[in-house]
C-alpha positions as MATLAB code, in Angstrom:
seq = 'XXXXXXXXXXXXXXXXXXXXXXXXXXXXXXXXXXXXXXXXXXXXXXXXXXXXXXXXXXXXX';
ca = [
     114.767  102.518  105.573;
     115.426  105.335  103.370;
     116.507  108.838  104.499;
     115.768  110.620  101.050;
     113.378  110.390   98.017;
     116.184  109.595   95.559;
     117.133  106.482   98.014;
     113.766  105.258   97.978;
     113.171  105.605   94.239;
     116.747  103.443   93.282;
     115.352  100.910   96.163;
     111.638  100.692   94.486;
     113.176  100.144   91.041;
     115.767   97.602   92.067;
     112.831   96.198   94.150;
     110.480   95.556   90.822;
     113.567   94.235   88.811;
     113.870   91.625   91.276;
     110.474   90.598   91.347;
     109.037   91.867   94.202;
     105.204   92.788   94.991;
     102.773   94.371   97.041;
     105.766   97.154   97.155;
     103.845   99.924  100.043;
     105.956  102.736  101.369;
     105.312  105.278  104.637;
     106.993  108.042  105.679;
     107.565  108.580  109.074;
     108.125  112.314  110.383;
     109.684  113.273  113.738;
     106.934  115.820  115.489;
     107.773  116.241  119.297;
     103.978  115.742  121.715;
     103.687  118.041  124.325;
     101.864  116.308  127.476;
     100.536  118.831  129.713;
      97.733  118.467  132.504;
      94.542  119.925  130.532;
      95.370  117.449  127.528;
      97.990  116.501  125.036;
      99.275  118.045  121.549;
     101.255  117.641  118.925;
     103.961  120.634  118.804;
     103.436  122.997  116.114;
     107.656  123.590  115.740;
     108.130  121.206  112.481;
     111.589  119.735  112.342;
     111.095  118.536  108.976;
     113.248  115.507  109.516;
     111.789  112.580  107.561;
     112.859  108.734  106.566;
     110.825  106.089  104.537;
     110.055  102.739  105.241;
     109.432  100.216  102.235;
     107.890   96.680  102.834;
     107.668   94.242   99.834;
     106.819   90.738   99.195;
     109.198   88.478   97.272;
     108.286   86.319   95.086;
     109.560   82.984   94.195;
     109.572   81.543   90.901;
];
């Protein structure tokens, strides 16, 4: 998990020095659903609070 761009960046890099592959990173953003009785939404208010998750596959020499 990485909370910032410049976190994720260091951990790719160090990640491809140490020969990892298959390196695939999503970001995940915090957007509150509003339930109601006629149907469901996402809210519109945006907190803009982000993080990063990075999978990778090690390999072995």
């Amino acid at each position: 998990y990485s909370p910032l761009v410049s976190q994720l960046e260091q951990t790719v890099n160090q990640m491809r020095k140490h020969s990892f592959i298959e390196i695939k990173t999503f970001e995940n953003i915090q957007r509150e659903m509003i339930i109601g009785e006629r149907g469901t939404r996402p809210s519109f208010d945006m907190l803009g609070h982000t993080g990063y998750l990075t999978f990778a596959r090690k390999v072995l020499k």
